[in-house]
VEXGU-778686 format. One line per field, with one value per residue: x, y, z of N, C-alpha, C, O, CB in turn; residue in one letter. Coordinates in pm, whole numbers, always signed. Glycine has a CB too. Layout:
! VEXGU-778686
nx: (X_...);
ny: (Y_...);
nz: (Z_...);
cax: (X_...);
cay: (Y_...);
caz: (Z_...);
cx: (X_...);
cy: (Y_...);
cz: (Z_...);
ox: (X_...);
oy: (Y_...);
oz: (Z_...);
cbx: (X_...);
cby: (Y_...);
cbz: (Z_...);
rest: (A_...);
//
This chain:
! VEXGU-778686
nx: (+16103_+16413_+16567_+16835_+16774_+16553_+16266_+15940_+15775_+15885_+15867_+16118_+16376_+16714_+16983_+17299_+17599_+17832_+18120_+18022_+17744_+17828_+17972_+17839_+17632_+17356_+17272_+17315_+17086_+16859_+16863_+16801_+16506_+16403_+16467_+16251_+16006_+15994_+15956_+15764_+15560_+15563_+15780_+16077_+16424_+16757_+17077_+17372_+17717_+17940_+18173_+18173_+18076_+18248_+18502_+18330_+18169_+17974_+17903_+17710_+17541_+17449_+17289_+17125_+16964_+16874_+16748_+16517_+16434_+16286_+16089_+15958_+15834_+15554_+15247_+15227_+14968_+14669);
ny: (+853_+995_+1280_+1560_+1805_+1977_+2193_+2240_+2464_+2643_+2491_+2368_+2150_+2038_+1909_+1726_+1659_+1394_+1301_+1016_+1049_+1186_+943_+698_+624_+510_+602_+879_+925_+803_+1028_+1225_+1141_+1170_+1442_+1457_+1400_+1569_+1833_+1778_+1775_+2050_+2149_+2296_+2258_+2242_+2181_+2079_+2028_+1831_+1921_+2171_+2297_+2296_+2414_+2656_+2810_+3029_+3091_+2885_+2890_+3158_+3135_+2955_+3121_+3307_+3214_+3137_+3335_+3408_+3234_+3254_+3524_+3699_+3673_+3877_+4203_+4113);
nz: (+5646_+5664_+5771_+5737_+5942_+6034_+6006_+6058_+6068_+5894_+5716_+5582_+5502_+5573_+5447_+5523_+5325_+5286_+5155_+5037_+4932_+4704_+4582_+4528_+4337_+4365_+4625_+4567_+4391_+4571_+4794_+4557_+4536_+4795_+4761_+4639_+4723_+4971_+4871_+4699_+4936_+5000_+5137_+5145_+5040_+5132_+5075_+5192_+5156_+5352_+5395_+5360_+5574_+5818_+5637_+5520_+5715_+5741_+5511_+5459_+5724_+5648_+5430_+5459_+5715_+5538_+5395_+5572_+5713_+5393_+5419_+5606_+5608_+5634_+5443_+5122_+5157_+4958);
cax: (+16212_+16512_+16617_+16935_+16725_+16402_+16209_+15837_+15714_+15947_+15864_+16254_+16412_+16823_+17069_+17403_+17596_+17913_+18143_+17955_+17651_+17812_+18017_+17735_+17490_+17237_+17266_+17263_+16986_+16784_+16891_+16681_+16365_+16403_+16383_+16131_+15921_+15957_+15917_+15586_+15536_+15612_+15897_+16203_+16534_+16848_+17203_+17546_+17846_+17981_+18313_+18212_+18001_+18394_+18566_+18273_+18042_+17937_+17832_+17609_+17457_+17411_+17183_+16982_+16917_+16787_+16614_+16439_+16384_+16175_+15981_+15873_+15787_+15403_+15218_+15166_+14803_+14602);
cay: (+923_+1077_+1419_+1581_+1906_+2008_+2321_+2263_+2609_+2703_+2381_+2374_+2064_+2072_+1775_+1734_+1516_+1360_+1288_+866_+1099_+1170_+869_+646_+635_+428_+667_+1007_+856_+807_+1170_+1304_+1121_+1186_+1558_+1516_+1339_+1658_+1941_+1731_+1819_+2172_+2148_+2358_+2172_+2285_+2038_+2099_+1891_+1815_+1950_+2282_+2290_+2295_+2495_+2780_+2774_+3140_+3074_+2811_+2988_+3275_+3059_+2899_+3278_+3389_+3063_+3127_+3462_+3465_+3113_+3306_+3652_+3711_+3703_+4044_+4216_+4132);
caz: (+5580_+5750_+5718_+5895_+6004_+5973_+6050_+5982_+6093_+5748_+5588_+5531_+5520_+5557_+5430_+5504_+5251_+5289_+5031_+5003_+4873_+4537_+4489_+4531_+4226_+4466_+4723_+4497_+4375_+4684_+4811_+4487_+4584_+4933_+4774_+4530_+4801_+5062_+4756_+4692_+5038_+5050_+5212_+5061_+5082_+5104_+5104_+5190_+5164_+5495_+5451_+5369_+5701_+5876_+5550_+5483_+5797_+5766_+5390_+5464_+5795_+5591_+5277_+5589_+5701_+5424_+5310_+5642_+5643_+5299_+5404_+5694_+5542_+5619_+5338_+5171_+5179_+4818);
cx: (+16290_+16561_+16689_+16848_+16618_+16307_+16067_+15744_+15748_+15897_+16025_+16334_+16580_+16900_+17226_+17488_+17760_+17961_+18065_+17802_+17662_+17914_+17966_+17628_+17344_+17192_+17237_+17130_+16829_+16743_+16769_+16546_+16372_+16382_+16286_+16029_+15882_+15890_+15763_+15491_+15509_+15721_+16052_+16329_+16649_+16994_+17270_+17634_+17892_+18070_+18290_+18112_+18117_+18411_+18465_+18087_+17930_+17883_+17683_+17504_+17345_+17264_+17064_+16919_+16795_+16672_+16498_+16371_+16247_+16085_+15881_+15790_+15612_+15363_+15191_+15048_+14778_+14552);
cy: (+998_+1178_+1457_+1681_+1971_+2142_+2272_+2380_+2676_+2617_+2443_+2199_+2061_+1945_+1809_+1612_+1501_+1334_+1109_+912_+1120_+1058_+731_+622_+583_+556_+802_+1037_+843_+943_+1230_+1244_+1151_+1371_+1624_+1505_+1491_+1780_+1878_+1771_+1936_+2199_+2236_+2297_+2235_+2172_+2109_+2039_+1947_+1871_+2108_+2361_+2360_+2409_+2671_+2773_+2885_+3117_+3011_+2888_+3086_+3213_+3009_+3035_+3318_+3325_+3129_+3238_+3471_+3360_+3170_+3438_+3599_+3734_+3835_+4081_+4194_+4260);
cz: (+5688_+5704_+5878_+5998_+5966_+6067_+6002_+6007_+5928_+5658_+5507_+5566_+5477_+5562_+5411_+5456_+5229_+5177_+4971_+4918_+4691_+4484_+4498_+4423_+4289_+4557_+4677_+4447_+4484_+4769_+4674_+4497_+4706_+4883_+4733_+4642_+4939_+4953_+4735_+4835_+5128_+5113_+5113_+5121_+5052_+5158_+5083_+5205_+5298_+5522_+5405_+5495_+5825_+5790_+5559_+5568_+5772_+5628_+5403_+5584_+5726_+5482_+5394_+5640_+5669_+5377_+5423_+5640_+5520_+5344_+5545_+5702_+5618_+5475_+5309_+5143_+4996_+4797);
ox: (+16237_+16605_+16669_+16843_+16607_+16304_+16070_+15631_+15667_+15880_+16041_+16326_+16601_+16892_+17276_+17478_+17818_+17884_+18064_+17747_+17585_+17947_+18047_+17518_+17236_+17077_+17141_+17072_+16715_+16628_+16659_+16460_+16250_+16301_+16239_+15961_+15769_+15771_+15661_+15369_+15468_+15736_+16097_+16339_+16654_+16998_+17268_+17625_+17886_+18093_+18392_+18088_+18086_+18357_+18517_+17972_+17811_+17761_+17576_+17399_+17223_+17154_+16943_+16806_+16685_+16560_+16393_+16264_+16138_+15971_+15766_+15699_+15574_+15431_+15149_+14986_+14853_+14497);
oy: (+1053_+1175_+1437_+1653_+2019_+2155_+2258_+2376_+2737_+2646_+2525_+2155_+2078_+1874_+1884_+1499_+1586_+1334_+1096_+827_+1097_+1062_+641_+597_+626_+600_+857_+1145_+879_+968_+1274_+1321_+1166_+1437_+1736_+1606_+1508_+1807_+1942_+1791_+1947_+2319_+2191_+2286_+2291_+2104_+2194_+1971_+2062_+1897_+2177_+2482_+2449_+2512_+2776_+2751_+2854_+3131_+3062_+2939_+3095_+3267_+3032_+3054_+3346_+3356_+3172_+3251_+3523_+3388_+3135_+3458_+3485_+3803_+3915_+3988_+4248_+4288);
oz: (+5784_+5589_+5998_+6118_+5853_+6189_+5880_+5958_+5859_+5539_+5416_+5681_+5357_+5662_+5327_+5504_+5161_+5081_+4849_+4848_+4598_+4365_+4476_+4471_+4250_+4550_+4731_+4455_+4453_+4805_+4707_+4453_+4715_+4948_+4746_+4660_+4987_+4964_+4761_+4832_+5244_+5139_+5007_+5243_+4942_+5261_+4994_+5307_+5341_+5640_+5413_+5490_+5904_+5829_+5595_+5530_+5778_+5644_+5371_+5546_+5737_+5480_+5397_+5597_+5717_+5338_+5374_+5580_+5544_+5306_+5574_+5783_+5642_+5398_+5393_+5091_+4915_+4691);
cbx: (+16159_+16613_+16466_+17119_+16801_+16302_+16276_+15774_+15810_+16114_+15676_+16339_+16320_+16855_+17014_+17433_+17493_+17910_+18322_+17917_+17639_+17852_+18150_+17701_+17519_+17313_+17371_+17332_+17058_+16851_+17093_+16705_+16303_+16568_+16420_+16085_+16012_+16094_+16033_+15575_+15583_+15545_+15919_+16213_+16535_+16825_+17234_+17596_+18004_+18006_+18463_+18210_+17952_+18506_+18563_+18280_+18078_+18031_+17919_+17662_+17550_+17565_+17284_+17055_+16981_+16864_+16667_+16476_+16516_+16203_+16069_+15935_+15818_+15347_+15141_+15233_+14735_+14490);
cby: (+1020_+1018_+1545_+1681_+1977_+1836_+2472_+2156_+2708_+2708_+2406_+2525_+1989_+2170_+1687_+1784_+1513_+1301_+1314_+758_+1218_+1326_+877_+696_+521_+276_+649_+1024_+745_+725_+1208_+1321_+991_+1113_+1616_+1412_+1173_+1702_+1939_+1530_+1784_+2212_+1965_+2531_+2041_+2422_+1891_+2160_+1880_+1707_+1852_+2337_+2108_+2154_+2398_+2786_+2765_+3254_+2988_+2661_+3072_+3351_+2866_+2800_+3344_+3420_+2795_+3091_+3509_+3475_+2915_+3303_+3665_+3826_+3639_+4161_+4414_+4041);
cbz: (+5469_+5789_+5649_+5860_+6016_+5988_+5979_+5981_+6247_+5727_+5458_+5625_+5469_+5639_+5292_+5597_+5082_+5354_+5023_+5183_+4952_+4452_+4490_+4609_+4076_+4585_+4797_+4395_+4363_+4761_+4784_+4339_+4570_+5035_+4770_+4365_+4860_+5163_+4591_+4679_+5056_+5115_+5247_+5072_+5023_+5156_+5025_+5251_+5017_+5540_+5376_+5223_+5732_+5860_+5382_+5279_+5964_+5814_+5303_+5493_+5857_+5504_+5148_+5767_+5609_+5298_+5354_+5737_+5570_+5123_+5425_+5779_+5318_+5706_+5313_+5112_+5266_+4793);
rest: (X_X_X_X_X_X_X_X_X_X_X_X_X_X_X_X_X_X_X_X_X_X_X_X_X_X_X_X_X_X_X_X_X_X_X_X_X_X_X_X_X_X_X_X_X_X_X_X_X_X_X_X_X_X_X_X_X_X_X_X_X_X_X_X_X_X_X_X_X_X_X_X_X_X_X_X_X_X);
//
């Protein structure tokens, strides 16, 4: 399986999806097993369309961040 970016210290897995992602039914398609298949995995996934990568870089930055941030938290004491 191919994935655009992958952290496995976070178990984060990051997809960037062009507009052929949603006008594809095959391909949209493939994309949700490709995230059932990591989520079965542990893996937390996060996708962003390509053009708002260019348009709203600081948005997306920001969601990767944070994603990372809590996946890396230490656990807290029982």
């Amino acid at each position: 399986m191919e994935v655009d970016l992958l952290d496995r210290d976070a178990r984060i897995a990051i997809e960037i999806d062009g507009s052929q992602h949603l006008d594809d039914a095959d391909a949209y398609r493939r994309d949700r097993r490709k995230d059932q298949l990591l989520q079965e995995n542990g893996y937390f996934v996060l996708r962003f369309l390509a053009e708002d990568i260019g348009q709203q870089l600081e948005a997306v930055l920001n969601a990767i961040e944070r994603t990372l941030a809590n996946r890396l938290k230490p656990d807290k004491p029982k």
